[in-house]
DRENTI-474309 format. One record per residue (C-alpha): residue in one letter; x, y, z. Coordinates in steps of 0.05 Angstrom, whole numbers, padded with zeros to 5 digits, always signed. Layout:
N
aXYZ
...
This chain:
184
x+00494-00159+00153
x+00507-00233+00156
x+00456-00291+00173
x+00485-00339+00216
x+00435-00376+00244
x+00366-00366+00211
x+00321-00390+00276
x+00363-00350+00323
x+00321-00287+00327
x+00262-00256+00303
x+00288-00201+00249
x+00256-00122+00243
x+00228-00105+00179
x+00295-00063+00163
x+00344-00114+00174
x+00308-00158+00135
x+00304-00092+00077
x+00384-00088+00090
x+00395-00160+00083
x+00351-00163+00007
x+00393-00101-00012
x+00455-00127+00000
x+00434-00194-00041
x+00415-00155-00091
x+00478-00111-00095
x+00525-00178-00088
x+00542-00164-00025
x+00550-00211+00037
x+00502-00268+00015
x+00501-00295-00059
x+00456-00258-00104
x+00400-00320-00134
x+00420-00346-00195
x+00383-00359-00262
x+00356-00427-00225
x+00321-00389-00162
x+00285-00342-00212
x+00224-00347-00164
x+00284-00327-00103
x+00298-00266-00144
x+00225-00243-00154
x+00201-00251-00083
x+00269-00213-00060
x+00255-00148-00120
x+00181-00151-00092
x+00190-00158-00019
x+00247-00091-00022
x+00206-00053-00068
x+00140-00066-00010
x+00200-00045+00047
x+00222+00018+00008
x+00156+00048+00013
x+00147+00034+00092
x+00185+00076+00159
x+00243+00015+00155
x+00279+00050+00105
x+00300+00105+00144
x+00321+00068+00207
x+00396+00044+00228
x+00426+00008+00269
x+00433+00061+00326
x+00356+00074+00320
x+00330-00004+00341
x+00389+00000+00394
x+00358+00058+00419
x+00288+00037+00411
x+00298-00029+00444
x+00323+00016+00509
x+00273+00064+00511
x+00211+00007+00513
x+00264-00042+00561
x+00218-00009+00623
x+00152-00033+00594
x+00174-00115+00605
x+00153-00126+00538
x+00171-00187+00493
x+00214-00190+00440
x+00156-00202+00388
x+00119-00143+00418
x+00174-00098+00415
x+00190-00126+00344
x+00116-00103+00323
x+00112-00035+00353
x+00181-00026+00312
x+00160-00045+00255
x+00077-00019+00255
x+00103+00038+00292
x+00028+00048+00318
x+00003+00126+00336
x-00066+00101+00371
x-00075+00070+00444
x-00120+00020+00402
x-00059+00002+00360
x-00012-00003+00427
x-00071-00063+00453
x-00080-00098+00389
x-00003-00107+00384
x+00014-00119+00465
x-00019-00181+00490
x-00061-00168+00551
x-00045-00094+00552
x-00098-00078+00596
x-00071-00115+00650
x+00007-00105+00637
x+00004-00027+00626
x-00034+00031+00650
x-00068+00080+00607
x-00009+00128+00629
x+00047+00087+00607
x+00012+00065+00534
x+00010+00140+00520
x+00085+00143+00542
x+00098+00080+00496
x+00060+00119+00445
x+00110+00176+00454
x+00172+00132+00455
x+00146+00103+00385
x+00138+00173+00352
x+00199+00204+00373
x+00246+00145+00369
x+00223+00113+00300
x+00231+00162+00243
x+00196+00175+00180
x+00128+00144+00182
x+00090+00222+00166
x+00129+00228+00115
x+00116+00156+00084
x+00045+00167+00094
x+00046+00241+00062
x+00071+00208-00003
x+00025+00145+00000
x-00043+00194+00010
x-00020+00239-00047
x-00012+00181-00093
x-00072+00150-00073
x-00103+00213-00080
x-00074+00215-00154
x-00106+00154-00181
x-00167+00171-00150
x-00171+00230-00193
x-00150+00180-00249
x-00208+00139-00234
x-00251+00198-00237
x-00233+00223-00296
x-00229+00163-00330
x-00301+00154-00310
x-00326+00214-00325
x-00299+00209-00396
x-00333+00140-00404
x-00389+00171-00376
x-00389+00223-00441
x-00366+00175-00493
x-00428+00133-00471
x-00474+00191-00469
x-00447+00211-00544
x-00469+00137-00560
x-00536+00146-00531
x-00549+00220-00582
x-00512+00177-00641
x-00565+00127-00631
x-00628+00169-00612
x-00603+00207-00679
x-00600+00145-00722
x-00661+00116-00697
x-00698+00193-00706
x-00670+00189-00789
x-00698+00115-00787
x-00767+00136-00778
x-00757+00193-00826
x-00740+00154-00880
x-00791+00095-00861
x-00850+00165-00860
x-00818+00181-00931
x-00826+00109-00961
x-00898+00104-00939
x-00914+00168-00971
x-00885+00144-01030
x-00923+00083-01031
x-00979+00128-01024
x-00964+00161-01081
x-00953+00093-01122
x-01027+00079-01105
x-01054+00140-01135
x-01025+00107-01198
């Protein structure tokens, strides 16, 4: 993929994932050099946000086929842009994204729209499987982490209630030996 003219259209999260890709595989556009250090950081961190998002697995074919099935729904391009790339699975979704949905669609067609998104634009269940479960893992990091803090600080707590018991001991054992020395 080639850019020709950068303010000539509004771009879909995977083309612009195909076009960092290819910059950073030397292909098509130059790959930054050791001056655009900042260019080369902001293109590692933008694909590595894409990889983990639904754009990964689309094509070509798939936003050609997309753009079709939504062409009955008059929407614009920016709207049709977002449901692409958000690929929303609520009615809620469909009206936050599609300006004065209310009036443009009926409640019949934004459940249609809704089945256009899920059965043209792949790979979102599966994206979100994987995301859950590793939010899920850390959790259970946290958790454990915390728990074991929790017992290393309750350990401190005994060490000191031991110390301070020994303290008094040994303070009850000099008195008595003073005692003693007064006898003297």
């Amino acid at each position: 993929m080639e850019v020709i003219n950068e303010s000539a259209a509004l771009l879909t999260n995977y083309e612009v994932y195909s076009l960092l890709t290819d910059i950073q595989n030397g292909r098509g556009q130059k790959k930054p050099n050791k001056h655009q250090q900042n260019l080369a950081t902001i293109t590692y961190e933008t694909v590595k946000y894409l990889e983990n998002t639904p754009c990964k697995l689309q094509d070509p074919d798939i936003l050609a086929k997309f753009t079709k099935a939504v062409a009955p729904f008059k929407l614009m391009k920016a709207e049709t842009l977002q449901l692409l790339n958000h690929r929303p699975k609520t009615a809620v979704e469909i009206q936050l994204i599609i300006e004065e949905s209310e009036e443009r669609l009926t409640e019949e067609q934004i459940y249609e729209l809704l089945e256009i998104i899920s059965t043209n634009v792949p790979g979102t269940d599966e994206v979100e499987t994987t995301e859950m479960a590793e939010v899920e893992m850390n959790n259970e990091e946290i958790r454990e982490d915390t728990e074991m803090e929790a017992e290393d600080d309750y350990d401190e707590d005994e060490e000191v209630e031991v110390a301070d018991e020994l303290i008094v001991e040994d303070k009850n054992d000099v008195q008595v030996g003073e005692e003693d020395n007064d006898d003297d």
